[in-house]
C-alpha positions as CSV (number, residue, x, y, z in Angstrom):
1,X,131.3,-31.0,-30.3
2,X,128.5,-31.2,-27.6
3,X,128.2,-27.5,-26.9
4,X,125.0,-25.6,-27.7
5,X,121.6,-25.3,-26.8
6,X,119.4,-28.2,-26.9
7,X,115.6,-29.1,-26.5
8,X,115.0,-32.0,-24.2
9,X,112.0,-34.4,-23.4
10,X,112.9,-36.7,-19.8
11,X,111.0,-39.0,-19.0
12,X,109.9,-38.6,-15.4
13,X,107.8,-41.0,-13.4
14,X,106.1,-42.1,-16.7
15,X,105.4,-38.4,-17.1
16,X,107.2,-36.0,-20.3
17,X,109.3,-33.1,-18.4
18,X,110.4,-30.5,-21.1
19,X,113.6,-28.3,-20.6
20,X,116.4,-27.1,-22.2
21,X,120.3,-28.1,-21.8
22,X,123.1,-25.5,-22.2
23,X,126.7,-26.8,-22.7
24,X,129.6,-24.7,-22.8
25,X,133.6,-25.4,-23.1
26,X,136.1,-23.0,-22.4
27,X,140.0,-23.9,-22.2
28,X,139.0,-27.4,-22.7
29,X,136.6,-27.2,-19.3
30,X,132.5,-28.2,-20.0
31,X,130.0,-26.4,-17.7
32,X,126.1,-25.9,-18.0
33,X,122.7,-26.1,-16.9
34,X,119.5,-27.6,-17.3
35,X,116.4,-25.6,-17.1
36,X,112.8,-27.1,-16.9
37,X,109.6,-25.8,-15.0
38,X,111.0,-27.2,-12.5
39,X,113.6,-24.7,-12.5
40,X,117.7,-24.4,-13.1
41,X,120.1,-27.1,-11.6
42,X,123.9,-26.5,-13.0
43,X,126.0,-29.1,-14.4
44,X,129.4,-30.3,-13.9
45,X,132.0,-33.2,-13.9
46,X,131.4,-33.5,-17.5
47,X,133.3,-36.9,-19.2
48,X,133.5,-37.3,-22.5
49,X,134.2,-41.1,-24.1
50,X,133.8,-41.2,-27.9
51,X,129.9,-40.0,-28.4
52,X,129.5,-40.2,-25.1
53,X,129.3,-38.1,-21.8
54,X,128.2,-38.3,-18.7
55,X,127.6,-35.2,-16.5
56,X,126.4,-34.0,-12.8
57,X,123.5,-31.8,-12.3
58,X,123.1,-30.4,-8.9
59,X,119.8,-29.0,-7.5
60,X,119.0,-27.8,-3.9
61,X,118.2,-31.1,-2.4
62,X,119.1,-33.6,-4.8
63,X,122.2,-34.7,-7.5
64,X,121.2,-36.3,-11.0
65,X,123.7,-38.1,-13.4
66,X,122.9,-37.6,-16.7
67,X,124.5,-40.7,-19.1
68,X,124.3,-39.0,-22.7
69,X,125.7,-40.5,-26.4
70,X,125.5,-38.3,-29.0
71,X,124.5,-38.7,-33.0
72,X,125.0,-35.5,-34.6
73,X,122.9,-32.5,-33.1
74,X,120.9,-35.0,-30.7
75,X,121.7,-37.2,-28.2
76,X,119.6,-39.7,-26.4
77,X,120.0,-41.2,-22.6
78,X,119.6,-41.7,-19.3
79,X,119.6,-39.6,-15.7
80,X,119.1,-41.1,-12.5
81,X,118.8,-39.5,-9.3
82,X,118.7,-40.3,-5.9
83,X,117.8,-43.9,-7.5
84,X,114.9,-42.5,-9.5
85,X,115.9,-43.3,-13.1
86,X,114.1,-42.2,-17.2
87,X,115.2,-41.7,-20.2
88,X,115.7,-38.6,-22.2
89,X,116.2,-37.1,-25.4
90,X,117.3,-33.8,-27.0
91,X,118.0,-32.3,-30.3
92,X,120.4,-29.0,-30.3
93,X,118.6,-25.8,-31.5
């Protein structure tokens, strides 16, 4: 079950970007958001295939698909937007 509160390191540009992932499910319908210092971006159009999911974030001037499998309480990944593209990880809190 992928809902909860996880901790996750992107890689951005070569650079770590630290954040938080919040997933919730109700009547069988995922939503969220993703929070970094670079502020809040909601999530949507969640998919779910085995251990893995993808999902849409949406920001004020840009849209990032986020390509997750899961293993447990972690998952590991990848998120492209607007054809800039890094991996990411996260553990659930």
């Amino acid at each position: 079950n992928p809902v909860g509160v996880y901790d996750y390191t992107a890689d951005v540009q070569g650079m770590d970007m630290l954040g938080t992932i919040t997933i919730t499910e109700t009547d069988g319908e995922y939503t969220g958001s993703a929070s970094s210092d670079m502020g809040t971006i909601l999530l949507g159009e969640f998919v779910i295939d085995g251990m893995e999911m993808s999902l849409v974030g949406e920001g004020p001037d840009f849209t990032v698909l986020f390509v997750l499998v899961f293993d447990g309480d972690s998952f590991t990944g990848e998120w492209d937007a607007d054809g800039m593209t890094g991996g990411i990880y996260g553990t659930k809190r």
